[in-house]
C-alpha positions in Angstrom: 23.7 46.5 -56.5 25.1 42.9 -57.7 27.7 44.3 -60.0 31.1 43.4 -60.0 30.4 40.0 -58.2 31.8 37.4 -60.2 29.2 34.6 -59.5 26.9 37.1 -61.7 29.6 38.2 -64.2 32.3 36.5 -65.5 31.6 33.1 -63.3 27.4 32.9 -64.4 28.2 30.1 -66.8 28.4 27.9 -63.8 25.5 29.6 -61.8 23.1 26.9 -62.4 25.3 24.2 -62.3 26.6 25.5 -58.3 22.2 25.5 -57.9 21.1 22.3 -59.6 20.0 21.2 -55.8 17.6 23.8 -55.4 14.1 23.0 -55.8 12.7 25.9 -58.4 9.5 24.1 -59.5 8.5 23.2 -56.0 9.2 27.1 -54.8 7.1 28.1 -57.8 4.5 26.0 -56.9 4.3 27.9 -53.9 4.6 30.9 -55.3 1.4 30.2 -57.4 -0.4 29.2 -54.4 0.1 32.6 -52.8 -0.6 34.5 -55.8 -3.6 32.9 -56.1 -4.6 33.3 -52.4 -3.9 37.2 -53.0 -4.4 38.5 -56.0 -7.7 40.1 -57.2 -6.3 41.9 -60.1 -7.6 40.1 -63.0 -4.9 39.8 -65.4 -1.8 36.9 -65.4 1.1 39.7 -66.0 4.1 38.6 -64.0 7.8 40.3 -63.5 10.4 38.3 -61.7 13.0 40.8 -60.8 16.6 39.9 -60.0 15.5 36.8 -62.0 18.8 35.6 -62.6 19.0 32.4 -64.9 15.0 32.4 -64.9 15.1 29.0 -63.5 12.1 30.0 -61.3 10.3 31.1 -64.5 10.8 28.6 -66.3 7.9 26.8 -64.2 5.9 30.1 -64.1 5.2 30.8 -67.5 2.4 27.8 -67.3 0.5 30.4 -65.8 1.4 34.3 -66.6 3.0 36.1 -69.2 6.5 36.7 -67.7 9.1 39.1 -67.7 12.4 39.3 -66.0 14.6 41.9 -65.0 17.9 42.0 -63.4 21.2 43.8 -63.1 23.8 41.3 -64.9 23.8 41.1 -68.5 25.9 38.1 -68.1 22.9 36.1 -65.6 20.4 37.4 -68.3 22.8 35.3 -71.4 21.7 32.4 -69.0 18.1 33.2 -68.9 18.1 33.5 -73.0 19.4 29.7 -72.8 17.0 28.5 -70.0 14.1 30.6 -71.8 13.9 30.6 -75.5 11.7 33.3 -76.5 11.1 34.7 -73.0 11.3 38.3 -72.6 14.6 39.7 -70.4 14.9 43.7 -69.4 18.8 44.6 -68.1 17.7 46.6 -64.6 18.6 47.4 -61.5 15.6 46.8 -59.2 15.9 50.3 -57.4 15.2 52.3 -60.2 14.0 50.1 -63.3 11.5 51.6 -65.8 9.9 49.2 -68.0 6.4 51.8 -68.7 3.9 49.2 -67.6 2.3 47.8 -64.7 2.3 43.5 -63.5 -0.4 41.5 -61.6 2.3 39.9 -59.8 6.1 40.8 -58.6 8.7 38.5 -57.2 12.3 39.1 -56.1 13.5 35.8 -54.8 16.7 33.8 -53.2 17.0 37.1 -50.9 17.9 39.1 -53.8 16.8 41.8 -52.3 19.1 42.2 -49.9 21.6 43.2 -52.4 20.0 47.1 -52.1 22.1 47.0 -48.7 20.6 49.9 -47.2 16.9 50.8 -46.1 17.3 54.1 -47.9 18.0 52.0 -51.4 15.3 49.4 -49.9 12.8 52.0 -49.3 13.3 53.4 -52.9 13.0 49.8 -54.3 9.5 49.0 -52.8 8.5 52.2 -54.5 9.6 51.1 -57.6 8.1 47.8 -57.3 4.3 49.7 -55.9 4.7 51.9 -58.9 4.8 48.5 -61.3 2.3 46.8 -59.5 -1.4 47.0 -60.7 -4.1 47.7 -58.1 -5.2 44.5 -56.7 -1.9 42.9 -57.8 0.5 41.1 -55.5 4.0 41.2 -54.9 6.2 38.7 -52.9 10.0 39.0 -51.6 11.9 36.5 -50.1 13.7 38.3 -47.5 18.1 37.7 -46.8 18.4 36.9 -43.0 18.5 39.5 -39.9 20.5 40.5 -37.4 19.3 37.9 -35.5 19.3 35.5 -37.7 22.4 35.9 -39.2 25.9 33.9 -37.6 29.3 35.8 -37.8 32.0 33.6 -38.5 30.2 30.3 -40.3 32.0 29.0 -42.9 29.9 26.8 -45.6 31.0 24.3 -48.7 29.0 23.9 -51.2 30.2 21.8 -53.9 29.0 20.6 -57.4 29.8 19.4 -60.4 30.0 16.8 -63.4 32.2 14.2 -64.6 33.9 16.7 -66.5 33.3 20.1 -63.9 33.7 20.5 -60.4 32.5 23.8 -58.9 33.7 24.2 -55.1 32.5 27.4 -53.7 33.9 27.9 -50.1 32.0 30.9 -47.9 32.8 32.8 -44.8 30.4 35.1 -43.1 31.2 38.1 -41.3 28.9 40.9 -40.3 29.8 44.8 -40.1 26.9 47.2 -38.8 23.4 46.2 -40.8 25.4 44.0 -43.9 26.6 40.5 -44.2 29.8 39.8 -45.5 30.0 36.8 -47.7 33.7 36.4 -48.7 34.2 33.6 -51.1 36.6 31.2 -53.1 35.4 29.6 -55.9 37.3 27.0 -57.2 36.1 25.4 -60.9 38.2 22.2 -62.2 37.3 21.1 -65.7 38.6 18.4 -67.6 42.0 18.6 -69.9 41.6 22.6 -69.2 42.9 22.2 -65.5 41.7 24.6 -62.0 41.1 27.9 -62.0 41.2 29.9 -58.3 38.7 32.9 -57.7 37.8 35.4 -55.2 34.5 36.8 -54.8 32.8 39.1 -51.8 28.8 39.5 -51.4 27.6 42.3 -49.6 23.6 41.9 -48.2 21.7 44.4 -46.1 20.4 42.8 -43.1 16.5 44.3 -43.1 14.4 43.7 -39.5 10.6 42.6 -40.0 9.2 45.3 -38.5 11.1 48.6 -40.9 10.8 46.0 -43.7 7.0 46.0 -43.2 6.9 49.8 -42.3 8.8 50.3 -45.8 6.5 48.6 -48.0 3.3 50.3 -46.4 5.0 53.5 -46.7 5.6 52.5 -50.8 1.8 52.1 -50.6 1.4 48.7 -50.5 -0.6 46.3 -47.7 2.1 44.3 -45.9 2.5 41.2 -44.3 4.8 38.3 -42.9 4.7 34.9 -44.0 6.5 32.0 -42.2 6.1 30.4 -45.1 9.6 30.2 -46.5 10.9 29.0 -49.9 14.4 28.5 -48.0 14.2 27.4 -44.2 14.2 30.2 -41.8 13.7 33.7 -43.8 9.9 33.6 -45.1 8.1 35.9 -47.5 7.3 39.0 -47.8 3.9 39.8 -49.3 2.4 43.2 -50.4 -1.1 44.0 -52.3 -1.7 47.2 -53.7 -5.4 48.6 -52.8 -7.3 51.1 -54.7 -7.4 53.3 -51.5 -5.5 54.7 -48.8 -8.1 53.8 -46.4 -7.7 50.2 -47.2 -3.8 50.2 -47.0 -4.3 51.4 -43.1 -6.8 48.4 -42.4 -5.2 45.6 -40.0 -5.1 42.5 -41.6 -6.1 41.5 -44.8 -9.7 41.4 -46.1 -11.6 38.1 -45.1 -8.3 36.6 -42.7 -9.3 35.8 -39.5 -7.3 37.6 -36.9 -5.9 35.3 -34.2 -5.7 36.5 -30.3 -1.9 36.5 -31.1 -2.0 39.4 -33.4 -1.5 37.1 -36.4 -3.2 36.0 -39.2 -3.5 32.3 -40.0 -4.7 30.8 -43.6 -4.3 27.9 -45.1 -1.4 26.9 -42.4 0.5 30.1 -43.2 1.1 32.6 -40.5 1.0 36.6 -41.4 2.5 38.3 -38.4 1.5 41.9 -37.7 4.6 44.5 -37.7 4.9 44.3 -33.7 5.8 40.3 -34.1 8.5 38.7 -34.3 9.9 36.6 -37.1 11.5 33.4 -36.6 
């Protein structure tokens, strides 16, 4: 659902260079963390999808046997530079087949909302419970809400080299249930000159409580975490149990369950669909 934005095509040779201030090794830590908190599958298989540049695996592959999938063959010439060796499948997360089932799914940076729509959304958690080994874990970082989301904010973001400037320049509208992101991008580099583009991102804007009634409906046992990798959206996570009895059970097994409705471990908070997310 990414195709034909620039930033993932013809523009993805400066992808990394626009993130170098984002964190990756400290988001995988906590990524780790969870997995390990969740997980009673007993094997270390791992697929990142929408794994873009593989900058997140990159400090994974310490730990599981990775694989990455996404929908830009151009993103996944990045990931062969970042990752020598490291194994890349061109896929789009609604209806990828790679024959075999992980211990552990991610789909991060609110890639995810790229599906748009909860019919694509509900087709893509079925995809991801039919990959996902019983006892495994998956976790999505979610885009924003409706009510987290503000029409009409404009954001800079600028980066660059002594030789490179990147100056992205956003504007965020909101029609119905999708965000808007309309974009210049403007890339200076030295004795070639600036170059002017135009780029639109279109993200479906998923509430808590159809998100969580989605991935139990894929099959999978569903929670909220306010733990977020960026401030604000949280994580998603989902376990696949061995029976359908277990997926209707309240919490997860051995969390305490707080007079709130919510489920607190280890300072994260798991809120039950009725909740709210910040």
């Amino acid at each position: 659902m990414a195709n034909g934005i620039l930033q993932y095509g013809e523009l993805a040779k400066y992808y990394d260079l626009l993130y170098q201030w984002k964190d990756y090794k400290k988001e995988a830590g906590v990524v780790k963390e969870l997995v390990e908190r969740y997980k009673t599958s007993q094997g270390n298989s791992l697929l990142d999808v929408g794994c873009g540049t593989a900058k997140h695996l990159q400090y994974l592959t310490d730990k599981f046997d990775c694989v990455g999938v996404d929908a830009s063959e151009k993103m996944l010439e990045q990931a062969r530079r970042n990752m020598r060796g490291g194994k890349f499948v061109l896929g789009d997360m609604i209806n990828f087949d790679l024959g075999r089932q992980f211990d552990v799914i991610l789909c991060l940076f609110s890639s995810i909302g790229y599906v748009r729509t909860y019919s694509r959304l509900g087709m893509t958690l079925k995809n991801f419970a039919r990959h996902l080994k019983t006892g495994g874990v998956t976790i999505i970082e979610p885009w924003l809400t409706k009510s987290t989301i503000k029409a009409g904010y404009v954001h800079v973001l600028a980066q660059g080299t002594n030789d490179l400037k990147v100056v992205r320049v956003d504007y965020t509208g909101v029609k119905g249930g999708t965000t808007i992101l309309d974009e210049r991008i403007i890339v200076a580099e030295r004795n070639k000159g600036i170059a002017t583009y135009k780029d639109r991102m279109i993200m479906g804007l998923f509430e808590q409580d159809e998100f969580l009634r989605l991935m139990k409906q894929a099959g999978l046992r569903a929670g909220y975490l306010k733990k977020s990798l960026a401030p604000g959206r949280g994580l998603y996570v989902g376990t696949k149990p061995s029976t359908r009895r277990q997926i209707r059970a309240p919490r997860y097994a051995s969390e305490p369950t707080s007079p709130a409705g919510s489920l607190t471990a280890a300072g994260l908070t798991v809120r039950s669909p009725q909740s709210r997310r910040a």
